[in-house]
N, C-alpha and C positions, 0 to 999 in steps of 0.2 A: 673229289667227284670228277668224272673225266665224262667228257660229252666228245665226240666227231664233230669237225670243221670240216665243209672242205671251200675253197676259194677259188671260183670259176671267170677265168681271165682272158684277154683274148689271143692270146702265145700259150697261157697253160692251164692246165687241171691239178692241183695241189690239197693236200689233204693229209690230217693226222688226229687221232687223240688228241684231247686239251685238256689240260689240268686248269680248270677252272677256280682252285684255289688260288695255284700260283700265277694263271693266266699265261702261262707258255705250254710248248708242244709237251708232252706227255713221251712221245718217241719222236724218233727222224722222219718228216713228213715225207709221202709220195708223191710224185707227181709226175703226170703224162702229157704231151701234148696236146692244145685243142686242135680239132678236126678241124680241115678248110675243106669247104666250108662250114663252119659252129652252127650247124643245124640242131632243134631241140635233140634228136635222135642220135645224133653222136657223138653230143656231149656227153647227153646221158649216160651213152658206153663209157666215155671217159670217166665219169664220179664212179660208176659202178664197178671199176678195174681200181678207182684208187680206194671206196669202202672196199674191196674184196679183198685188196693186198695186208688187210690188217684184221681179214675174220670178222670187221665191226657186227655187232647185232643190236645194237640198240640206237635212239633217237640222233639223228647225222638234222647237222644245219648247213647250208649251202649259203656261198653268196653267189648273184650275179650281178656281174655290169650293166647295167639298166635301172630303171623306173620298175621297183615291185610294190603292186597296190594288194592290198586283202591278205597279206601271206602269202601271196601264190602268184599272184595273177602278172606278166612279163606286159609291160607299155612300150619301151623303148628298147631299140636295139641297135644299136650304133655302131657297133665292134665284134659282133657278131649275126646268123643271119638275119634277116626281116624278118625269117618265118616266126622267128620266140614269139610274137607280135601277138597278145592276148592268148598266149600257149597258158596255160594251167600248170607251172614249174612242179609246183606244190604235189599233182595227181601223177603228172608225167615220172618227177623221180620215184615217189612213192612206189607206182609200178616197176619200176627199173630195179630199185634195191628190194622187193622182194617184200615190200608191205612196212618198211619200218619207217619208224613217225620222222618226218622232216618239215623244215621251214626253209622258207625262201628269203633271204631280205636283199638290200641293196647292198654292193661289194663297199663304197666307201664307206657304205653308213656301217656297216660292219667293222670296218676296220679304224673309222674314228672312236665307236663305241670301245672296241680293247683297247686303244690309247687314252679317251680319258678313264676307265677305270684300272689300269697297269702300265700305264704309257706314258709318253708327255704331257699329257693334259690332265695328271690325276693332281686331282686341287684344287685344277683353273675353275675360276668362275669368269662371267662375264662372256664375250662373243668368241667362241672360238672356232676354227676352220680348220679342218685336215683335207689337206689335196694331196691325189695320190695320180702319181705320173707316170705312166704305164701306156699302153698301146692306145689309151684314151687319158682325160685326167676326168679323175670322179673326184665329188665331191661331199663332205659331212660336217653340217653347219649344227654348232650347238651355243644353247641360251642359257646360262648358267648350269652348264652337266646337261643339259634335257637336248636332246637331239630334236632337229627340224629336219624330219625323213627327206630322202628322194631330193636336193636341191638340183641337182645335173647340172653346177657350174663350169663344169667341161666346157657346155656349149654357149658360155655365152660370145658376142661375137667381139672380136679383138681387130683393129683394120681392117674389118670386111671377111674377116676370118672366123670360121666355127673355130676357139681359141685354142683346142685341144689338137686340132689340126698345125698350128704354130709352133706349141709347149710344150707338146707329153714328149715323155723320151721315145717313145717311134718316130715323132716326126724330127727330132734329133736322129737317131740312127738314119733315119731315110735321106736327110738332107749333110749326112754326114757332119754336122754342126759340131767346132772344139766346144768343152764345156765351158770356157767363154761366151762365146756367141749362145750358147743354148742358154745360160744363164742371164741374158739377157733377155729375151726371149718371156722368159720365168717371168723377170723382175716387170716388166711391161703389164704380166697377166696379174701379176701378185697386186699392182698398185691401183688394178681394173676394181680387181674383187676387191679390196680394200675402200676405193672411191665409196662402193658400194655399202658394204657394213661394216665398213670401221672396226674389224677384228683386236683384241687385243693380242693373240697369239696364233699364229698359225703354224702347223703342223706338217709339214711334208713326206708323207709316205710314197708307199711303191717299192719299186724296185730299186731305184735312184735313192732311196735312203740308207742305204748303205755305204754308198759313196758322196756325201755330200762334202766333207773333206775335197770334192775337189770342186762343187760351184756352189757351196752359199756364201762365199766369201767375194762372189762379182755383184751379187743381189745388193745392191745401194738405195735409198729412200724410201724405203718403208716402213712406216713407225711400228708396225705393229712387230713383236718378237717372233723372228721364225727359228723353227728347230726342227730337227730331221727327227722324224717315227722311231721310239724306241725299240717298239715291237717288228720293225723293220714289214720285210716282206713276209710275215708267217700272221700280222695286226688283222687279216681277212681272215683265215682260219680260224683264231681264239676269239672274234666277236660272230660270227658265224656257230662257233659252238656256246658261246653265250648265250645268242637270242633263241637254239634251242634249247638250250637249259629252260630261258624265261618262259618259254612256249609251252613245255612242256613239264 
């Protein structure tokens, strides 16, 4: 069965078919830049150039960076503009693609859900956490497999710091940091969240799990087991076309 992802980021627009038996892409995903600035309106252009480049006609799941309440409804917007800010994702793409069924959820929570069920986490019971380090770090906390929607551990505060502002790899890029010093950075935030709930495994996705060969091995005193995202950077896609599977 193949369902449309697409995974809405705040550097890109990416999208493809998903084979939801096998839980990977189905074909080579597209993707377009996001608009600056990520107003609902030109994003929207953005998913609707990357369903168009594949003919899609049937049910597409979307993620976005934020807090999504009701299937639809945008709370936060952090990394893209204010305006999402109680935008209707849900009716907004709807109209954009032409009428065909879509769901909105949370980009981490999306992509921790394809990690525990095709990913690093397929098995784990007990507390586990995927943070995904990206132009923000989102976050998806789960209690034996059952997701705890919407956590937005990104923000919590680090030094005085919104901590996503310190950690994610933009503000590495921004502050030019070797993956040393950014790895530290990591580990400072890693042992915040950990104070917190005691994870037994935590998951690192994004874009940086691809590369983790070159900083989880500065990451020191953390009990809990960390491991880079299987499903790498496509993990938002295949759970995005998941929860429209579920939806629909």
């Amino acid at each position: 069965m193949q369902i449309f992802g697409v995974d809405i980021g705040g550097s890109g627009i990416k999208g493809a078919p998903v084979d939801l038996d096998r839980g990977d892409l189905a074909e080579e995903r597209c993707k377009v830049l996001t608009p600056h600035p990520a107003t609902p309106d030109g994003v929207a252009d953005g998913v609707r150039q990357v369903v168009e480049h594949f003919g899609w006609t049937g049910p597409v799941g979307l993620t976005f960076p934020g807090v999504v309440t009701g299937g639809a409804t945008i709370r936060t917007a952090a990394n893209v503009d204010k305006s999402w800010i109680d935008t209707d994702a849900g009716a907004l793409f709807r109209d954009r693609l032409g009428g065909l069924p879509v769901t909105v959820v949370n980009d981490a929570d999306a992509a921790g859900v394809a990690e525990m069920n095709f990913g690093a986490g397929r098995g784990r019971r007990g507390t586990v956490i995927l943070l995904t380090f990206g132009t923000g770090i989102g976050s998806a906390l789960f209690i034996d497999g059952t997701l705890v929607p919407n956590t937005e551990l990104g923000h919590l505060e680090l030094h005085g710091h919104d901590a996503e502002k310190r950690a994610s790899s933009k503000a590495k890029d921004d502050a030019e940091l070797t993956w040393e010093h950014w790895a530290h950075r990591v580990q400072k935030y890693l042992a915040h969240v950990e104070m917190l709930f005691s994870p037994e495994l935590f998951i690192i996705g994004g874009g940086v799990s691809r590369k983790s060969e070159k900083f989880l091995h500065f990451i020191e005193g953390i009990k809990a087991e960390i491991v880079p995202a299987q499903l790498q950077n496509n993990a938002g896609i295949v759970g995005a076309a998941m929860h429209a599977a579920h939806e629909h």
